[in-house]
MARBA-3410 file (N, C-alpha, C, O; in Angstrom, 1 decimal):
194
50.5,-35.6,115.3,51.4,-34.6,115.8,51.6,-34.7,117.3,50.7,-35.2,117.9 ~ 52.4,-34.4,117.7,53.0,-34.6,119.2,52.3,-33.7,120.1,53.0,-32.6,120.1 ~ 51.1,-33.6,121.0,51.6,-32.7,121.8,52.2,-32.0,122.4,51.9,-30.8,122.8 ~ 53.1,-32.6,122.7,54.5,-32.0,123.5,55.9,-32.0,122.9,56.7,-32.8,123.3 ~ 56.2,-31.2,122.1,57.4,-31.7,120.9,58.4,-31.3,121.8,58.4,-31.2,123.0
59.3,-31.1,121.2,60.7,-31.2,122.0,60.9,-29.3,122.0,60.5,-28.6,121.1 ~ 61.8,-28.9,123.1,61.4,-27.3,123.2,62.4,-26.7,122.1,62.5,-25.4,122.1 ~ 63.1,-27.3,121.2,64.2,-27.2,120.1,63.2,-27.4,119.1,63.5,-26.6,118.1 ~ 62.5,-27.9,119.0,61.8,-28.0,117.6,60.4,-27.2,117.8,59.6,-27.3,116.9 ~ 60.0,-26.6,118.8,59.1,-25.6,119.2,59.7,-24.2,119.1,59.0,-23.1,118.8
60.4,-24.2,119.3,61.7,-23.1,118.8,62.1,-22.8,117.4,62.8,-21.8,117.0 ~ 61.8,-23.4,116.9,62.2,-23.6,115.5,61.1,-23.7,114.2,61.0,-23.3,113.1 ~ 60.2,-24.3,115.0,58.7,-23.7,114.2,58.1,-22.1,114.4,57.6,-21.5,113.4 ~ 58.3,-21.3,115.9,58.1,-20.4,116.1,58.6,-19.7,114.9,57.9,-19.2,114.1 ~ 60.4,-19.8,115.0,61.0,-19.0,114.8,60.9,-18.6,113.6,61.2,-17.5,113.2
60.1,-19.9,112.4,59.6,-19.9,110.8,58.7,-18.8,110.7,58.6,-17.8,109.9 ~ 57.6,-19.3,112.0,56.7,-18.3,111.8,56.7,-16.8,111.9,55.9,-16.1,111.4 ~ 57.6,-16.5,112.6,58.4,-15.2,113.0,58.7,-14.6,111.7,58.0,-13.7,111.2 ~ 59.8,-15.2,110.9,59.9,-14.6,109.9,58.8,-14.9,108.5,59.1,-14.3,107.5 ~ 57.9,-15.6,108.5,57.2,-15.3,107.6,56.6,-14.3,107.6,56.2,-13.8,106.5
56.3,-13.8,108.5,55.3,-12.4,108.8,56.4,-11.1,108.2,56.1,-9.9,107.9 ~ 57.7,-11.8,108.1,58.7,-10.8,107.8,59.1,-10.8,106.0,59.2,-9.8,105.3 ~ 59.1,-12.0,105.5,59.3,-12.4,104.4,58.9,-13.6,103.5,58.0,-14.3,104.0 ~ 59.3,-13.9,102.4,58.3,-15.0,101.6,59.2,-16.3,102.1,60.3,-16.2,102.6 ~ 58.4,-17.6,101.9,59.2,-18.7,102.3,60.8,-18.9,101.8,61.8,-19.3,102.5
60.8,-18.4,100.5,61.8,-19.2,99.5,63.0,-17.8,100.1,64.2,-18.2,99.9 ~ 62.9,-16.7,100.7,63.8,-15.7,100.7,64.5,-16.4,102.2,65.7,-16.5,102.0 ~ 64.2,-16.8,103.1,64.4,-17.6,104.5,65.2,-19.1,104.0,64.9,-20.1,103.3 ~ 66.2,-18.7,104.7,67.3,-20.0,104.8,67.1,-20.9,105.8,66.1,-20.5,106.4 ~ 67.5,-21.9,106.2,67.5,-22.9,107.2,68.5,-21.9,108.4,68.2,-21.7,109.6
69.5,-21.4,108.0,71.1,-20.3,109.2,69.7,-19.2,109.4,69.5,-19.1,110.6 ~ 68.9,-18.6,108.7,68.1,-17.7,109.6,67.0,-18.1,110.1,66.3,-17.3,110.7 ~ 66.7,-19.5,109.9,65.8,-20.2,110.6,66.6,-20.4,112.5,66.2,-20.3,113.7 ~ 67.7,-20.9,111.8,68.9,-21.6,112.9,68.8,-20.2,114.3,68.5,-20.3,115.5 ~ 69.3,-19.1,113.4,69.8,-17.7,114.2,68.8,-17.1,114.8,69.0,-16.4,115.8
67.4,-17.3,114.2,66.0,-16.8,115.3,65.6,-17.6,116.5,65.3,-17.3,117.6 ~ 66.0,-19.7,115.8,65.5,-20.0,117.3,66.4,-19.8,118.2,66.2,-19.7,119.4 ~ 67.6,-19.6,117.7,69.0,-19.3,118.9,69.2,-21.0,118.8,69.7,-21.7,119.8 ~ 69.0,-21.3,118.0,69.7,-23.0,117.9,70.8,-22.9,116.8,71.1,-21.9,116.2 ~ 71.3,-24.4,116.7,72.0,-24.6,115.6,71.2,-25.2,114.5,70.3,-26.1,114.7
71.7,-24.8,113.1,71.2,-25.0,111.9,70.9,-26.8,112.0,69.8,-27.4,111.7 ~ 72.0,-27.5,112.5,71.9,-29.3,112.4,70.7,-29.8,112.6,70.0,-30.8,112.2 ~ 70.3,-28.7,113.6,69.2,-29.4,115.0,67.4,-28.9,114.0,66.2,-29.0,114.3 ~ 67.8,-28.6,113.2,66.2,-28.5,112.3,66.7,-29.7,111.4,65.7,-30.3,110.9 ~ 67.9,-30.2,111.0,67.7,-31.4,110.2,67.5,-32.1,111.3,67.4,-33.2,110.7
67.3,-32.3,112.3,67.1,-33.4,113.8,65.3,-33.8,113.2,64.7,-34.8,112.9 ~ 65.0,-32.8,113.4,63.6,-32.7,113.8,62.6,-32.9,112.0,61.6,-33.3,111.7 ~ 63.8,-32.2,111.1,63.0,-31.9,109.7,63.6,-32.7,108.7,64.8,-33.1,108.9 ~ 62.8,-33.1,107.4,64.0,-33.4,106.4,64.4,-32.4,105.6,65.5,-32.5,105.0 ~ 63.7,-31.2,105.4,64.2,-30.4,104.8,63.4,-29.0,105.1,62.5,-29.0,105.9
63.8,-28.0,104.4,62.7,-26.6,104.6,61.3,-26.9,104.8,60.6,-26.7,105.8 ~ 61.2,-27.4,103.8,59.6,-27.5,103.1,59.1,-28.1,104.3,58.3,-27.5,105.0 ~ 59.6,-29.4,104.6,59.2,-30.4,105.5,58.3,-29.2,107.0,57.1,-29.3,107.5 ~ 59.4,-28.4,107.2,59.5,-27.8,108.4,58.0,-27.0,107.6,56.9,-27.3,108.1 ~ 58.0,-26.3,106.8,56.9,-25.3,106.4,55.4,-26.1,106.7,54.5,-25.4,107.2
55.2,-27.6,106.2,54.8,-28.3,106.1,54.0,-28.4,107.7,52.8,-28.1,107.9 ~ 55.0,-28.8,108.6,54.8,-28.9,109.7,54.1,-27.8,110.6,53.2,-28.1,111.4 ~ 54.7,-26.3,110.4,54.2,-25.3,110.7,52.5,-25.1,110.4,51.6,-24.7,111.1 ~ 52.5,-25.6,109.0,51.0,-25.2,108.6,50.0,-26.6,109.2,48.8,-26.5,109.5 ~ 50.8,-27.7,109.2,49.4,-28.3,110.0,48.8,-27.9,111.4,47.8,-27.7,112.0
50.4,-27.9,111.8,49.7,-27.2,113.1,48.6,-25.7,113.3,47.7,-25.5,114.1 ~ 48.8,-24.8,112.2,47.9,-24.0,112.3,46.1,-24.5,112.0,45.0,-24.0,112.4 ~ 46.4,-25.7,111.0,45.5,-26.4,110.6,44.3,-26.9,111.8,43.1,-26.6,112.1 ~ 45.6,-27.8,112.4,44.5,-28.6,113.5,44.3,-27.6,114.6,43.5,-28.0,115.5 ~ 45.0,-25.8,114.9,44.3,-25.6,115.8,42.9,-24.7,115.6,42.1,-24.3,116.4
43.0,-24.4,113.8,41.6,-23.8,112.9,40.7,-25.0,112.8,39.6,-24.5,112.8 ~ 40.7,-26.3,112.7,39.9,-27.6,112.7,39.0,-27.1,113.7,37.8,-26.8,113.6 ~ 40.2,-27.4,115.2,39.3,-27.2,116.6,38.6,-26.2,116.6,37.4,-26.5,116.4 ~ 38.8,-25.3,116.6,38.3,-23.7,116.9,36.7,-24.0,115.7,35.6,-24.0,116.1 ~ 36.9,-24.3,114.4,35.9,-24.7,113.9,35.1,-25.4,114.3,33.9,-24.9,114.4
35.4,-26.9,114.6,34.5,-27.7,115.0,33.6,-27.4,116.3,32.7,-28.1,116.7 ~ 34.3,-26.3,117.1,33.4,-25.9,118.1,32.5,-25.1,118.3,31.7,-25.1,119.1 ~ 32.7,-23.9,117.0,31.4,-22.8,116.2,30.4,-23.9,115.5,29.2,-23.7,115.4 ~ 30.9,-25.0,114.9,29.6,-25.2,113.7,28.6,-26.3,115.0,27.5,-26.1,115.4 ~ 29.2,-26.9,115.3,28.5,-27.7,116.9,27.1,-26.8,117.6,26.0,-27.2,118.0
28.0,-25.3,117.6,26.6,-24.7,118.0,25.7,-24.3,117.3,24.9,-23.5,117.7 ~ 25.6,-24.7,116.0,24.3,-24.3,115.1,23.8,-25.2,115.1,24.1,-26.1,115.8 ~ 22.3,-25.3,114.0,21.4,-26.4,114.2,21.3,-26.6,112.5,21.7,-27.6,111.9 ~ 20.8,-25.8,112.0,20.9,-25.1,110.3,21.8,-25.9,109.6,22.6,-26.4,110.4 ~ 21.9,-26.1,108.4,22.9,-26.7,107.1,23.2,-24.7,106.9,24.3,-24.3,107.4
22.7,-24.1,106.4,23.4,-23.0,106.4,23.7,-22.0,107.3,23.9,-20.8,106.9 ~ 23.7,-22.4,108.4,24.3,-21.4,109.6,25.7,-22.0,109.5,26.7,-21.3,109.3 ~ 25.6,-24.0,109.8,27.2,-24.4,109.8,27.6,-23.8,108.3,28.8,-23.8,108.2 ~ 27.1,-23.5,107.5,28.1,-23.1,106.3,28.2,-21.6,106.9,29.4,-21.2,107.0 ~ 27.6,-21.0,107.2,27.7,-19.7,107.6,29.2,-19.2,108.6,30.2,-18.4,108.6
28.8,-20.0,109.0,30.3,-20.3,110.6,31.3,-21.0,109.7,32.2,-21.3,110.5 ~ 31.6,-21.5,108.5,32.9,-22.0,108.0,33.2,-21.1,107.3,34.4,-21.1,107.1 ~ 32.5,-20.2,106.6,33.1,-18.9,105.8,33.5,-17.6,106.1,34.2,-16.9,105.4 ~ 32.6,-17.4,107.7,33.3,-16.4,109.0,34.8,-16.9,109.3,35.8,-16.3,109.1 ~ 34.6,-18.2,109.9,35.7,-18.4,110.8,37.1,-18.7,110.2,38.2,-18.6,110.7
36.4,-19.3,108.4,37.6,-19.4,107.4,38.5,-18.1,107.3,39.7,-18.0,107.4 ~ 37.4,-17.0,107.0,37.6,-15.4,106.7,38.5,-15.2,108.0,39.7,-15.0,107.8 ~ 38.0,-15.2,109.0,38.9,-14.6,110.0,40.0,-15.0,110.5,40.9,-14.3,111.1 ~ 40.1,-16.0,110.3,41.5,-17.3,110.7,42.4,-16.8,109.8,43.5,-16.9,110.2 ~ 42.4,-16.3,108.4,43.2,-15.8,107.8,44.1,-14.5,107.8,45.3,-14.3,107.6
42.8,-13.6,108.1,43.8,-12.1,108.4,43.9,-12.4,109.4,45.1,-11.9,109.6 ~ 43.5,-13.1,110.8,44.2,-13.1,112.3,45.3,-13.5,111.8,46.1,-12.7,111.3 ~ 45.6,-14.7,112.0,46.7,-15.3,111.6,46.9,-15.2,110.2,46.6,-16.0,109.3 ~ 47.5,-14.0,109.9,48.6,-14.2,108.2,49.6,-15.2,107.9,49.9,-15.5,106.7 ~ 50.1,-15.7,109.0,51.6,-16.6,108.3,50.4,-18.0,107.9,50.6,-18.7,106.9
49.6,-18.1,108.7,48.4,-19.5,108.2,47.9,-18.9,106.8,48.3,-19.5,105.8 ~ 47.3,-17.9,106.6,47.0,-17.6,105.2,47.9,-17.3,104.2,47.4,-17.4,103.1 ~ 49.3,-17.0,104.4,50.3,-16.8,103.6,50.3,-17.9,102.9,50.1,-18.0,101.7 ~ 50.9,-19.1,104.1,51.4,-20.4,103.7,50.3,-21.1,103.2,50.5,-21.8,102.3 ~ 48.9,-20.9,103.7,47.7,-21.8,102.5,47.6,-21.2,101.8,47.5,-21.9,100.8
47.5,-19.9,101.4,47.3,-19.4,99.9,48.4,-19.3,99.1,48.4,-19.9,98.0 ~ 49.5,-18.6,99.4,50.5,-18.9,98.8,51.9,-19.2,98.4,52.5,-19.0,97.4 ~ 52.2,-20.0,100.0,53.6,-20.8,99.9,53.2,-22.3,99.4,54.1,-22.8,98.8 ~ 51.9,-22.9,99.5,52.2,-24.1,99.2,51.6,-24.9,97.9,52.1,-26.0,97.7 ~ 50.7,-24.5,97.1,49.8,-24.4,96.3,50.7,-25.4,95.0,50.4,-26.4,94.4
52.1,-24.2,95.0,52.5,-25.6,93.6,53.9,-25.9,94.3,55.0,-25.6,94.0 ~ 53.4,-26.7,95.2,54.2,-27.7,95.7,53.3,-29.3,95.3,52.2,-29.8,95.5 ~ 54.3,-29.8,94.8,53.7,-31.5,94.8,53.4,-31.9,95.8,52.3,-32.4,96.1 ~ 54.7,-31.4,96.7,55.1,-32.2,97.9,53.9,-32.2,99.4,53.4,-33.1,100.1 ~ 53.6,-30.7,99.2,52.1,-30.2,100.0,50.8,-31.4,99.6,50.2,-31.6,100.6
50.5,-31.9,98.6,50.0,-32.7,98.3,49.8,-34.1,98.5,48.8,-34.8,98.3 ~ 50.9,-34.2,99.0,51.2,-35.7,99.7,51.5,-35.8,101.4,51.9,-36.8,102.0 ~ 51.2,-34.1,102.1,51.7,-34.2,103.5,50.2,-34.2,104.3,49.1,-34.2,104.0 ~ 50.8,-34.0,105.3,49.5,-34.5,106.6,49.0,-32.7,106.5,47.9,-32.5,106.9 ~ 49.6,-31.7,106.0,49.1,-30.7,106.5,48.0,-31.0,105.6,46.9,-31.1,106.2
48.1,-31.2,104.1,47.1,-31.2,103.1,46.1,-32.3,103.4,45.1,-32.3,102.7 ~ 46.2,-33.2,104.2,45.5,-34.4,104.5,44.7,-33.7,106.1,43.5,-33.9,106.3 ~ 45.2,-33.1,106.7,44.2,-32.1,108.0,42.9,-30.8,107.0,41.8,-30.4,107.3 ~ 43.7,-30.6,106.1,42.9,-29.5,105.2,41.8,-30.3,104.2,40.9,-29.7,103.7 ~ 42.1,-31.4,104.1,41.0,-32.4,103.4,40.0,-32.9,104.7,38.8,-33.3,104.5
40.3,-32.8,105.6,39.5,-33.7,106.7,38.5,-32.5,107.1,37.4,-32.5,107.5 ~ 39.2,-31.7,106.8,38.1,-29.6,107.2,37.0,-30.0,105.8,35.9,-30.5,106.1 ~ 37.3,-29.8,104.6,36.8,-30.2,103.9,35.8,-31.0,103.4,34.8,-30.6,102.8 ~ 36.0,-32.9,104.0,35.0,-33.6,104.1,34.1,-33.5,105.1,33.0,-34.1,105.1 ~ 34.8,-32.5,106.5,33.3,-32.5,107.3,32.4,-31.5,106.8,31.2,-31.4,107.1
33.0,-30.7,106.1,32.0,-29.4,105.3,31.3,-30.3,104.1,30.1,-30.0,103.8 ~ 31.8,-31.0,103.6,30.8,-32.0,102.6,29.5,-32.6,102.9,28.4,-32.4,102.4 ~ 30.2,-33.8,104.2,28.9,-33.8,104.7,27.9,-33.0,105.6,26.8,-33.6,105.9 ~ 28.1,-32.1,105.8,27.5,-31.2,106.3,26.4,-30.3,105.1,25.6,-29.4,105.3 ~ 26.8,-30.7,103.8,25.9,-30.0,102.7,25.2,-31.2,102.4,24.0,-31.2,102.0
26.0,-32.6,102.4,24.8,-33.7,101.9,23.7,-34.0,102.7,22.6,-34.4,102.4 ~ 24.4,-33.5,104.4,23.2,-33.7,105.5,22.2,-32.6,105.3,21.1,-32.7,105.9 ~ 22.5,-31.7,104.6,21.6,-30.5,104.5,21.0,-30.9,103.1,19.8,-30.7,103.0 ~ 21.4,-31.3,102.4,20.4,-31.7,101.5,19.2,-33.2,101.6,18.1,-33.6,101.1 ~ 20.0,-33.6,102.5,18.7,-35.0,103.2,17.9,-34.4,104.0,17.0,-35.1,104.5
17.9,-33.2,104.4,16.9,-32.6,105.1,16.5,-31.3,104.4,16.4,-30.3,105.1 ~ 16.4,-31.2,102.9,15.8,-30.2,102.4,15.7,-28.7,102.5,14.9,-27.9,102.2 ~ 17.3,-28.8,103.4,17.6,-27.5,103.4,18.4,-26.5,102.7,18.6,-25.3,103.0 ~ 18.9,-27.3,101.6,19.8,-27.0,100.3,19.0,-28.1,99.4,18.6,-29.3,99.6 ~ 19.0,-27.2,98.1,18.4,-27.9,97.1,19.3,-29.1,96.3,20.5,-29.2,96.1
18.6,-29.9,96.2,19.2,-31.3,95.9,19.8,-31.4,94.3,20.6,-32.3,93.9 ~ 19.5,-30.6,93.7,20.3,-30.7,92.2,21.5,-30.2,92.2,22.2,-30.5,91.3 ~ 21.9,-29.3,93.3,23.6,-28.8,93.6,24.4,-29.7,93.6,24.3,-30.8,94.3 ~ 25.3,-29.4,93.0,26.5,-30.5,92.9,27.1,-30.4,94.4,27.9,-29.4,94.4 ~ 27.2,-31.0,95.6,28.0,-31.0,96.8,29.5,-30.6,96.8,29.9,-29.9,97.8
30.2,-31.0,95.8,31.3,-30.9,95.6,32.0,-30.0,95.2,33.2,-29.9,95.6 ~ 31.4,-29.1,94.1,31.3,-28.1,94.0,31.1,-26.8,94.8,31.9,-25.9,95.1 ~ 29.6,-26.7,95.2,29.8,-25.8,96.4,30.1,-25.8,97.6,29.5,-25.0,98.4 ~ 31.1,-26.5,97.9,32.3,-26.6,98.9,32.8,-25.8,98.0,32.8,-24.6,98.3 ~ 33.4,-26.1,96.6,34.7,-25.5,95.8,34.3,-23.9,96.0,35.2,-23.0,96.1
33.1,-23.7,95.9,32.7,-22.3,95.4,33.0,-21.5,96.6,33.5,-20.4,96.5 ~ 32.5,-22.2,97.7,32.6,-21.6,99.2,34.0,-21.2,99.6,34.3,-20.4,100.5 ~ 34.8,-22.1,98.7,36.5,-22.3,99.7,37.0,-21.2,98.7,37.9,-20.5,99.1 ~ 36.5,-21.1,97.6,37.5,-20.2,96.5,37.2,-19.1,96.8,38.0,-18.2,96.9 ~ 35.5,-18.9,97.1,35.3,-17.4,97.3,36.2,-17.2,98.9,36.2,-15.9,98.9
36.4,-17.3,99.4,36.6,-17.1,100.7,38.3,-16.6,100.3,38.8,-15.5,100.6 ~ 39.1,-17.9,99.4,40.2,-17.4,99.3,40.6,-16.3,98.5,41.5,-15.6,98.9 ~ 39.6,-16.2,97.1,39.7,-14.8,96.5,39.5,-14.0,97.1,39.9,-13.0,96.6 ~ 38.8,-13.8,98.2,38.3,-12.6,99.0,39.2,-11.7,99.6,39.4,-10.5,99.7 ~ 40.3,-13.2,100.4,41.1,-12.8,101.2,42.5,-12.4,100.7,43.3,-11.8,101.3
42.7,-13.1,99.4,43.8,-13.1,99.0,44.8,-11.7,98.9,45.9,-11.7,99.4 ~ 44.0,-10.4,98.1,45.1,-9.0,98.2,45.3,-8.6,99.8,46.1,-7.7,100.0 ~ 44.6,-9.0,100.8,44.5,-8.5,101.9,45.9,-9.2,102.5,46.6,-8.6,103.3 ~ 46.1,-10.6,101.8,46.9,-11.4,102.7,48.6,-11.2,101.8,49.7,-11.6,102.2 ~ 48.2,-10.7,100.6,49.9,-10.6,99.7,49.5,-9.6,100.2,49.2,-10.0,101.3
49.1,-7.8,100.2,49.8,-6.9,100.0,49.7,-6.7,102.0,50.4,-5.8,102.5 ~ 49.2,-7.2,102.5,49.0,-6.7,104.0,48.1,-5.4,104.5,48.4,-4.4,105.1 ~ 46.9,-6.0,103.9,45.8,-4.5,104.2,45.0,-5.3,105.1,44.9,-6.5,105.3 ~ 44.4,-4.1,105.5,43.0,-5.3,105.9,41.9,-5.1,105.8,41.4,-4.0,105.4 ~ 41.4,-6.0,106.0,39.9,-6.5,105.5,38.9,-6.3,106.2,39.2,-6.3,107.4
37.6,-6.1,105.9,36.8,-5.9,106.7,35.7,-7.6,106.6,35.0,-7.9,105.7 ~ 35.9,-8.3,107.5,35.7,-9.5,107.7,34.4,-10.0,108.0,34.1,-11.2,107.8 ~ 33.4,-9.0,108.5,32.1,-9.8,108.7,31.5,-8.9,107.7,30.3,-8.9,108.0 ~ 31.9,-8.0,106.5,31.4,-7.6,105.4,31.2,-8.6,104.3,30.3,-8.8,103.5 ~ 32.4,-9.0,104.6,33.3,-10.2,103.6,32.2,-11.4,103.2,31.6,-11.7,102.2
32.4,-11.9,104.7,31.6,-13.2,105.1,29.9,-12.7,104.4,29.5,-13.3,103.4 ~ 29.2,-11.6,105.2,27.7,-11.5,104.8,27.4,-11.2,103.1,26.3,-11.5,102.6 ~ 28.5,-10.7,102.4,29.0,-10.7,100.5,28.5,-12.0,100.6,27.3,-12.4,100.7 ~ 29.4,-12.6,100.6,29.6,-14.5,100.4,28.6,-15.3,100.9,28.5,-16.4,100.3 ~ 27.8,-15.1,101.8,26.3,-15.6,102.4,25.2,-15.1,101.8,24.1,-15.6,101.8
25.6,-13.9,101.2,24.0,-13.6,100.4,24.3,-13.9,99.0,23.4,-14.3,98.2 ~ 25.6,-13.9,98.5,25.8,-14.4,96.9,25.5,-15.8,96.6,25.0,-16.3,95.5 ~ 25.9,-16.8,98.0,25.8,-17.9,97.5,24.3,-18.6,98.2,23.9,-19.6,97.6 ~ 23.6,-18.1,99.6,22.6,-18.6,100.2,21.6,-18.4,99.4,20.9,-19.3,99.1 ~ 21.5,-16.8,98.8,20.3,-16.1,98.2,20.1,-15.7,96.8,19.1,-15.2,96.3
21.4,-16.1,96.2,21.4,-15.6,94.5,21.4,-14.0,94.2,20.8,-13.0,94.7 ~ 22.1,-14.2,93.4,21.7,-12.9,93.0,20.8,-12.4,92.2,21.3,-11.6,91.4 ~ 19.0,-12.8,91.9,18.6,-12.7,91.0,17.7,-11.5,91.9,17.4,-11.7,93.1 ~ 17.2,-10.4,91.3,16.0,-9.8,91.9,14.8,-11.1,92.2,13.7,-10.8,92.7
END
C-alpha cells in the first residue's frame, strides 16, 4: 500500500468511511461515494476497479494500522498468554473504536469470494499467523498444553471475540470492553470447570 496515495483517492476512501458509519455497504453508490469526496464519480474508477475494490482497500488499511498498534502491545509482554491476552483486548477494542473496521470485517465482507483473494484478507491472515506462532512458541515452552490443537484456538479466540462484539457492532450499542476481554481470558485460559 502506498504511503502517500494521491489526495483524490484519500478523499475517497475517507469519504466510504464516512458513510459507512451512516449506512450498509450495498445501500452506498459510487455518485455518493463521488458527492462526499467532492470529486467526480470517474476518478474512483482512476484509483478502483470497482466498489468492492475500493471497500477492499479501505479495510486493509484499517488492517495494517490494527497489525501495528498490535504488534506494539504484544512486544511488551513476555508470557504466551499475556500476548494472547493483548490480542483479545486490543481485537475487542479496535472494533467498537473503530465501527466502520468492525462493520466491514464482520459484516460487509464475509461472503464475498472476492475478500478472499484480496490483500485486505491476506493482512488479516498475516495477524493471524503471528498469533499462531505465538501459541506454538507457547507450547515449546510449556506454557499452553501441548495436546491443543493451535489452529483451532486461534479459531476459538477470533470467533469468541467476534461473537462478542458482533450485536454491539450491527445494532450500535456499546460494549463494555475490558469485561468482554476478562469473560474470554477466564473461559478460555482457566476453563470453566470448578
Amino acid at each position: 500500500m502506498n504511503p502517500h496515495p494521491p489526495p483524490g483517492k484519500t478523499k475517497i476512501l475517507k469519504s466510504l468511511s464516512c458513510l459507512l458509519e451512516q449506512k450498509n455497504f450495498n445501500a452506498i453508490t459510487t455518485a455518493n461515494i463521488a458527492r462526499e469526496a467532492g470529486v467526480t464519480e470517474g476518478l474512483i474508477y482512476k484509483y478502483f476497479k470497482d466498489k468492492k475494490d475500493l471497500l477492499f482497500e479501505l479495510l486493509e488499511e484499517n488492517i495494517t494500522i490494527f497489525q501495528q498498534l498490535l504488534a506494539v502491545k504484544i512486544n511488551k509482554k513476555s508470557t504466551t498468554v499475556e500476548k494472547l491476552n493483548v490480542f483479545i483486548s486490543t481485537t475487542t477494542k479496535a472494533y467498537l473504536k473503530n465501527r466502520v473496521f468492525g462493520r466491514i470485517l464482520l459484516l460487509e465482507v464475509r461472503n464475498s469470494p472476492e475478500y478472499f483473494q484480496s490483500n485486505a484478507h491476506a493482512a488479516m491472515m498475516s495477524i493471524e499467523t503471528s498469533i499462531h506462532e505465538i501459541i506454538i512458541k507457547g507450547m515449546a515452552k510449556g506454557e499452553i498444553k501441548k495436546e491443543i490443537e493451535p489452529h483451532l484456538l486461534l479459531k476459538v479466540m477470533v470467533g469468541s471475540i467476534e461473537h462478542a462484539c458482533l450485536d454491539a457492532i450491527i445494532f450500535n450499542r456499546n460494549l463494555n470492553t475490558v469485561a468482554v476481554t476478562d469473560q474470554i481470558n477466564n473461559i478460555l485460559f482457566k476453563g470453566v470447570e470448578i
